[in-house]
N, C-alpha and C positions, 0 to 999 in steps of 0.2 A: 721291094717297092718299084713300079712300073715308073716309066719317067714321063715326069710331072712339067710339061712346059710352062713358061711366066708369059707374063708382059709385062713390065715392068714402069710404070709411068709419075716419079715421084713428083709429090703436089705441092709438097711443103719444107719449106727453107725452113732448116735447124740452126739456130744461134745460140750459141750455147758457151758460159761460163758465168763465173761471178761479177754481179754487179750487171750484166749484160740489160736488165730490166732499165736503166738509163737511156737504153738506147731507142728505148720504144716509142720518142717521137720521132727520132730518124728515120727509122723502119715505117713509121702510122704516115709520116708526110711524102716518104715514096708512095704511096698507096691512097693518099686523101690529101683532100685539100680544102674541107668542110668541117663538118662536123662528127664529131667520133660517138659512138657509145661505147661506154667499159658495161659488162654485164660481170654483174660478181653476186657475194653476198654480206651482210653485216658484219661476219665474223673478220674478212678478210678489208674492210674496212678498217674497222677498231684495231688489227694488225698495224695499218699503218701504210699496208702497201699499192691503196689506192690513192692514197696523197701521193704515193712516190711517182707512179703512173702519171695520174694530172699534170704535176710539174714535170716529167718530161716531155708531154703531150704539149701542153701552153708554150714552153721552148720553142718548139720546133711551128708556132703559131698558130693549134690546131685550135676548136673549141670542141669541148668535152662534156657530156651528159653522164652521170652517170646509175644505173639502174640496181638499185642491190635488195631487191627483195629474192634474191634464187633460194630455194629450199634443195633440201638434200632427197636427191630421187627424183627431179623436176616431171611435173605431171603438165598435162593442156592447159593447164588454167595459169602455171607458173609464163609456160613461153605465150600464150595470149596477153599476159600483163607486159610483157617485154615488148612483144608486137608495140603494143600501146603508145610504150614510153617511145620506144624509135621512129612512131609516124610522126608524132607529136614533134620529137626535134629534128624532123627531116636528116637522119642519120648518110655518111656515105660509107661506113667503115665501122666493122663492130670487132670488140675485144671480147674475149672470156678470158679473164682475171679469177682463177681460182681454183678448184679443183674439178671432178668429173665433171658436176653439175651446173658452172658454170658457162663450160662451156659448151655442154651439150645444149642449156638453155639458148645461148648465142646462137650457135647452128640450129637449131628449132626456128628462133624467131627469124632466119636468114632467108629459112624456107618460105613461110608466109609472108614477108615483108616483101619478095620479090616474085612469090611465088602465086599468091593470094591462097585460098583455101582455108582446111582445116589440116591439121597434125597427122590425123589418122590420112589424110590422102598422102601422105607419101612415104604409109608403113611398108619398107619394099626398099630394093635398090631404082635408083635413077629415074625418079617419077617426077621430078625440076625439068619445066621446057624451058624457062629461061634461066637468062646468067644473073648468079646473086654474086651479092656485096661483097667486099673481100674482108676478110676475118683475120685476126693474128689472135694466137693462142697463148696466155701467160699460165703456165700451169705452177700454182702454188704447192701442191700436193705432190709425189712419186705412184704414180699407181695407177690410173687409167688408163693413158698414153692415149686419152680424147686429141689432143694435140696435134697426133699424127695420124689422123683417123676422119674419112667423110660421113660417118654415121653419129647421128645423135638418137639418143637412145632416152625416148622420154614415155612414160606413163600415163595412160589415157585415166582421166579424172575420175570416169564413172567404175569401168570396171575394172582398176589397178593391172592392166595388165602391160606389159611394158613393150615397148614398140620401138624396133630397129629402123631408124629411118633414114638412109643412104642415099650420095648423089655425089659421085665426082667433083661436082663444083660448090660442095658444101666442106670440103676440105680448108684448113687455114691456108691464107697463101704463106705465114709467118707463124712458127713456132720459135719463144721464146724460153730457152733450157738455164733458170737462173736460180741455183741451191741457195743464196742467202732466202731467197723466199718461203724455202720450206723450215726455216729454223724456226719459225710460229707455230709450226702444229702440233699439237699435245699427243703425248704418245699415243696414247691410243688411236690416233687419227694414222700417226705414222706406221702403227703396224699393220692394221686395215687396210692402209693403201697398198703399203711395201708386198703384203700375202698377196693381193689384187696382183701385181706387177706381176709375181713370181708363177702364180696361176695362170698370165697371159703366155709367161713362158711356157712354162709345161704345156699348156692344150694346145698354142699353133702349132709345136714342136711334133706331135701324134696326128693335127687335122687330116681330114682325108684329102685336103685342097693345099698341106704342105708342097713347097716345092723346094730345089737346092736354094732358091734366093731367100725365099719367108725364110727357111734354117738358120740360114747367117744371123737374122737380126732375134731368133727364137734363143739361139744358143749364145750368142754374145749376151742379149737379155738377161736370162737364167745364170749366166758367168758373172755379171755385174751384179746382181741381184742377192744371188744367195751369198755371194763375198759382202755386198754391204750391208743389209739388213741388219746383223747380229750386230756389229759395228755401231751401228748408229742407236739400236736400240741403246745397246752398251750406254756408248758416249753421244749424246744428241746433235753436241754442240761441233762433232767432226764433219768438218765443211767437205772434205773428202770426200767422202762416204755418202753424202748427203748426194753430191755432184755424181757418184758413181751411181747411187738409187735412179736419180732423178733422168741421166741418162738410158738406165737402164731399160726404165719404166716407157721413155719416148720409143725403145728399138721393140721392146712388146707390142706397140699400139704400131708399129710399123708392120711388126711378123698381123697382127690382128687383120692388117690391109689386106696383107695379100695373103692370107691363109684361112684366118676367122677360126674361134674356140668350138670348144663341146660340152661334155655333158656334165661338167663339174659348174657351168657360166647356167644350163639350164636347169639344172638342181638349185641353184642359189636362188633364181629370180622368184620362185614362189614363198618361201622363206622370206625375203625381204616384203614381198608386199601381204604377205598373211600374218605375219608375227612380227614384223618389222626389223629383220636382223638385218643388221648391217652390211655389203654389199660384200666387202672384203674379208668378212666374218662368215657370210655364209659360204663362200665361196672356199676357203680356208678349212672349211670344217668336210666340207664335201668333197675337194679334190682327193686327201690318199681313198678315199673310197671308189674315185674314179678310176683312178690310177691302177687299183688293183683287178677293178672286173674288165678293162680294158688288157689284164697281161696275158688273158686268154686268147689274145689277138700275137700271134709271133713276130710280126711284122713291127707291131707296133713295142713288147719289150724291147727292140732293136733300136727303135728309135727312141727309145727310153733308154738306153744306155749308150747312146751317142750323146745325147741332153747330157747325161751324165759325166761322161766323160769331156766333153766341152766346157765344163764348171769343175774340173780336176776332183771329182769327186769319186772316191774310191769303191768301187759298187765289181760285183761278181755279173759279169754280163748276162748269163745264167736266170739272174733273181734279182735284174736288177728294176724291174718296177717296183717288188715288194722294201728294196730297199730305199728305191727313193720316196714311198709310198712312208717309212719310216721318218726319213731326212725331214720332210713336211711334215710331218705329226710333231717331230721336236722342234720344230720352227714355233709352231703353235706354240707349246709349253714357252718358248723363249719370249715370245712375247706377250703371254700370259693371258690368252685368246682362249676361253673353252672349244674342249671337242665335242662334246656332247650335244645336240639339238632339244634334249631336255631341260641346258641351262637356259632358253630360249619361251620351258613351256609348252614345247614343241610335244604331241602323246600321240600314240598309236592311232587314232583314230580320228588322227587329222591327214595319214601318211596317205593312204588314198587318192584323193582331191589334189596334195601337192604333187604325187606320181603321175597322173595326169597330167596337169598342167607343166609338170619338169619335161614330160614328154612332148608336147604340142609347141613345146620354145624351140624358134629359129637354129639355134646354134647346136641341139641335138641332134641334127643330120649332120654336121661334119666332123662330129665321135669318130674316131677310128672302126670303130666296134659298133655293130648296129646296136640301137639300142629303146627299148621299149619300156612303159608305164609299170610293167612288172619288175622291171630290172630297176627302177629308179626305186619302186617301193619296197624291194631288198636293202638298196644300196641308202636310203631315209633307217630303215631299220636300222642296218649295223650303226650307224650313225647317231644314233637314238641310244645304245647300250653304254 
């Protein structure tokens, strides 16, 4: 591997430990002196822990709006309603309380509220000429590391296609890292996100935009990760384990900064918006098949067996893509996630259309391995048996 210079310019303060979500009137009053918006959604209400929010916000003398209609996969229409609610209380400070979609929806609405426009003008990096609002990230969930990440990622209304939309100063200025938060989510939610996490590991770790810094937070990632998961699915209630996830998942969305995924992130997204699979499910199902047509890259089993060996995982450096390509399939089974895209409904003669469209996704130029709408519609097949 040729060497990879950085620049390395971190955005976003990590506060991190139990109970730490108290703190987020302290944190919100350095930052406002107005009025706040929380953006979350229903479920994470009825949790409880946007009450917990409010009264640390009212503490600290802030006044508080709060917005929870987000849907899961937030499209234009979701961060237009947000727009809305934030003119309306003349907001100076926004939270995303929740998981991806919360806070992608926040960082959407940050855009146009400061930005004016529409969604799609700032599908791209760095298309914000002015300075927006400052953001703190409460991530409820372990798995998308939006937290630590300037890009929101939202879905254009009409034609489902999902849209990367980055800007340096769309970044949190405050990420809040607090595991009692994730003790609400129903397994299912926690294995979805946990596969998510572990998928941000793997692909920064091979991107073609790796460099020795992204590696640090790819392979500390993937070390936390594949040690907590099993744990937690085990026993839900281990606060540990939970903190290690939930860490984990912020230094993935960190490696995602400054390195950015491939073609296991671009195989998923048509899958989610054609059949509706879930983010971390399609994702899940699709990376050992990534894994294995990228070992024809040598460079890259290399770095597939450094991932590996930075998670003490016992792998033949030799074979060792097909090995970890294994590791993640029994992850699947452990958290009882089909592999098949037939349990989905998913038939041959939709693989086409999604092969295309896995091909034309952002995040398939920085595969290791070049890679094309033929090689996606092999890699949907095997996937399919």
């Amino acid at each position: 591997m040729a060497i990879a210079g950085f620049d390395s310019q971190p955005r976003t303060r990590l506060v991190y430990g139990v109970d730490t979500i108290d703190r987020l009137g302290e944190l919100a009053a350095s930052l406002s002196s107005g009025t706040v918006l929380i953006v979350t959604d229903a479920g994470i209400v009825k949790c409880g822990h946007v009450e917990r929010a409010i009264r640390s916000l009212r503490r600290a003398g802030l006044e508080v709006v709060v917005f929870d209609s987000v849907h899961e996969n937030p499209t234009t229409r979701d961060v237009d309603a947000c727009v809305e609610a934030a003119r309306e209380a003349k907001i100076d400070l926004l939270i995303g309380l929740g998981g991806g979609s919360s806070m992608d929806t926040a960082k959407g609405c940050n855009f146009l509220l400061t930005n004016g426009g529409r969604m799609q003008d700032y599908w791209g990096t760095g298309r914000a000429t002015k300075e927006m609002l400052p953001l703190i990230a409460v991530p409820t969930t372990a798995g998308t590391g939006s937290e630590c990440q300037s890009f929101a990622l939202i879905s254009d209304e009409d034609t489902h296609q999902k849209m990367a939309c980055g800007d340096p100063k769309a970044a949190a200025r405050v990420a809040i890292l607090d595991p009692t938060l994730t003790l609400s989510q129903p397994r299912g939610v926690t294995a979805c996100t946990g596969i998510d996490a572990i998928a941000h590991a793997v692909e920064t770790a091979v991107s073609r935009k790796r460099t020795e810094f992204s590696l640090i937070y790819s392979h500390e990632a993937f070390r936390l990760t594949m040690k907590s998961l099993p744990i937690v699915l085990g026993n839900p209630a281990d606060l540990a384990a939970r903190a290690e996830m939930q860490l984990g998942a912020a230094f993935a969305g960190i490696a995602i900064e400054n390195s950015m995924l491939g073609a296991a992130h671009s195989a998923a997204n048509p899958l989610t918006a054609h059949f509706g699979v879930a983010h971390g499910q399609a994702v899940g199902m699709m990376l050992p098949h990534v894994v294995r047509f990228n070992s024809a890259d040598a460079a890259t089993t290399v770095a597939y067996a450094r991932l590996a060996e930075a998670a003490g995982l016992n792998v033949d450096a030799s074979n060792a893509a097909e090995q970890l390509a294994l590791r993640l399939e029994a992850l699947l089974e452990l958290a009882e996630m089909p592999r098949s895209l037939g349990a989905f409904a998913v038939d041959s003669g939709s693989l086409p259309q999604l092969a295309e469209e896995a091909a034309g996704q952002w995040t398939a130029q920085f595969n290791p391995r070049a890679v094309t709408a033929t090689d996606f519609a092999d890699m949907y097949k095997r996937a399919l048996a």
